[in-house]
Structure formats: structure tokens, C-alpha cells
C-alpha positions in Angstrom: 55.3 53.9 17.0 56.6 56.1 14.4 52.8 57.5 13.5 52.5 58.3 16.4 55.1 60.4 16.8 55.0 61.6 13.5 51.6 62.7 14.6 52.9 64.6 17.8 55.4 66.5 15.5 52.8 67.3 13.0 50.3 68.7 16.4 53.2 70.4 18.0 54.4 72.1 14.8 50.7 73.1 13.9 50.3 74.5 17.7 54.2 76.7 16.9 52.7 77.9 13.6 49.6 79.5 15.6 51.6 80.9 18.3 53.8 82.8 15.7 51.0 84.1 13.4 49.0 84.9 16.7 52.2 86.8 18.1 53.8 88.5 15.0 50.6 89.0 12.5 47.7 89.8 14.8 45.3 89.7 11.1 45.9 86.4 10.4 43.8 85.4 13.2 40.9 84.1 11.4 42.9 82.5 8.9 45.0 80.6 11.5 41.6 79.6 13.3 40.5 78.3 9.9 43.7 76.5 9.8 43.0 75.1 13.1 40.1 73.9 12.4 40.7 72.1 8.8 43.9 70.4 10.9 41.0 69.2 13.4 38.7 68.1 10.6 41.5 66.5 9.0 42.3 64.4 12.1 39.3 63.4 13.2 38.5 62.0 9.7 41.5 59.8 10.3 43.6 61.8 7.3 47.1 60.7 8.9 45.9 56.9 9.3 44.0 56.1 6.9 43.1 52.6 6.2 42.4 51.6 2.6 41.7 47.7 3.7 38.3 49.5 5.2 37.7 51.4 2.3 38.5 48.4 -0.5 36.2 46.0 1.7 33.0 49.2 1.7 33.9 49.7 -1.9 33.4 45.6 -2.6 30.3 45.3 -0.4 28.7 47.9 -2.1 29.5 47.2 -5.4 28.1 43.7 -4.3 24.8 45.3 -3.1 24.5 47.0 -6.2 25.2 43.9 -8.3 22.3 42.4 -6.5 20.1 45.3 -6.9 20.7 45.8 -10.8 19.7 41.7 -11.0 17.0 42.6 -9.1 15.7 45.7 -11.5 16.0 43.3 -14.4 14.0 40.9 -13.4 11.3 43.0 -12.4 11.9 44.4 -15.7 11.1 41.8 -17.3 7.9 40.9 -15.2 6.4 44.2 -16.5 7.3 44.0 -19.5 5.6 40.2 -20.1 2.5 41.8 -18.1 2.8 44.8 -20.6 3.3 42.4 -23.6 -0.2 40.6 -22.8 -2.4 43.6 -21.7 -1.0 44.7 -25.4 -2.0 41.4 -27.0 -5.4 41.5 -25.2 -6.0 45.4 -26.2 -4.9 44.4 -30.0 -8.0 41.2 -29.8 -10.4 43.5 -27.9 -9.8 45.9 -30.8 -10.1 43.3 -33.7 -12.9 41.9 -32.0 -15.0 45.3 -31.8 -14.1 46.0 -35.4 -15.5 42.4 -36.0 -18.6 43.2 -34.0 -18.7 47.0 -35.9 -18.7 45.3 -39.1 -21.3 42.9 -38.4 -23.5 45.6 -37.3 -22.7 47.6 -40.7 -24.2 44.7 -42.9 -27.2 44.6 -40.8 -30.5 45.8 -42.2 -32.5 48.5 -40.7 -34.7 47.0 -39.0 -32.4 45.2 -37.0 -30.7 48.5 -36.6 -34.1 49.7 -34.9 -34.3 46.9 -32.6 -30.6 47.2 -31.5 -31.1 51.0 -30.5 -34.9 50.0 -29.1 -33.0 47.5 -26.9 -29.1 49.6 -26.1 -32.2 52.3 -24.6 -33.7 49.3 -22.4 -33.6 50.0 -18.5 -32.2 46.7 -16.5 -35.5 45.8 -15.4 -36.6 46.3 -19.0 -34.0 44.0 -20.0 -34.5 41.0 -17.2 -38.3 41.2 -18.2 -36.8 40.4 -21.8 -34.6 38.0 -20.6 -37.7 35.9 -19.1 -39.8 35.5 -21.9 
């Protein structure tokens, strides 16, 4: 009951204020328009009743969703990273490995140097007709 009729007072004094800058200061209009309207903002965004139970309970809920979403991130964190971890581990043996195979190749002899390069040059049917005897 009293809000309420704090709000009438609040309105009709607003309304008083207009009239007198409209009557007695005819270039204040725009500023009392401007006035008008931030009171109109103001009390249509609830500025005189405010309820901080809604905004505590948005603020929770959201700092809930967030919770959730941050434990979400991590884990998905730490799925990448493990895939990122073995695609590593399986670059650092396919590395070692072609170093093993580079080395081997090194210590062979030149003929078998010649018969590697006769067969990298090989054409696939040149190679299954290989393969088959």
C-alpha cells in the first residue's frame, strides 16, 4: 500500500515538475522530455520495486550453469590433450622409426642402393608383376 502511493507521489510530482519547466522555461523543453522519458525507462524497468530475491536466484542459476560448463571445458580438455599426448608419442616412434630405417639404408652397399632406386621408380603394375614371381 505504501509503494503504491509512494509511487503516485513520485508520478504526480514528476508530471508538476514538467508543467512548471514547460510553463516558466520554454528551453528546457527537451531536457524535460528527456526527463520524461528516463522516469519512464526507470519505471518500466521496475527501478521503484525492485526484487533482489529474482535477481539472487538468476545470479545462482547462472553461476550454476557456468559451474557446469567450466566442468564441462575441463573434461574435454583433458580428452584432447590425451588424444594430443598419443598423436605426439606416435609422431616421436614414426620419427625414430624412419631414422632407424635412414640408417639402415646408409650402411647399405651400392648395389643395393641401385636396386632400391630401380625399384622406388617401379610403376604398380611393375611392382605386382614383382610381387608374383
Amino acid at each position: 500500500m505504501m509503494n503504491k502511493t509512494l509511487k503516485t507521489i513520485l508520478i504526480v510530482a514528476v508530471i508538476l515538475g514538467v508543467a512548471v519547466l514547460l510553463i516558466f522555461r520554454s528551453d528546457l523543453i527537451g531536457q524535460a522530455f528527456a526527463a520524461l522519458a528516463g522516469g519512464f525507462a526507470a519505471f518500466k524497468a521496475k527501478l521503484f520495486n525492485s526484487s533482489k530475491i529474482n535477481v539472487e536466484e538468476e545470479i545462482s542459476t547462472i553461476e550454476t550453469e557456468h559451474a557446469a560448463k567450466r566442468k564441462n571445458w575441463a573434461l574435454m580438455k583433458e580428452e584432447y590433450d590425451s588424444k594430443f599426448n598419443a598423436l605426439k608419442a606416435r609422431m616421436d616412434y614414426l620419427d625414430y622409426k624412419s631414422a632407424t630405417i635412414a640408417k639402415q639404408i646408409s650402411s647399405l652397399d651400392t648395389a643395393q642402393k641401385e636396386a632400391l632406386k630401380k625399384n622406388s621408380n617401379l610403376s604398380d603394375d611393375d611392382l605386382l608383376d614383382w610381387l608374383k614371381n
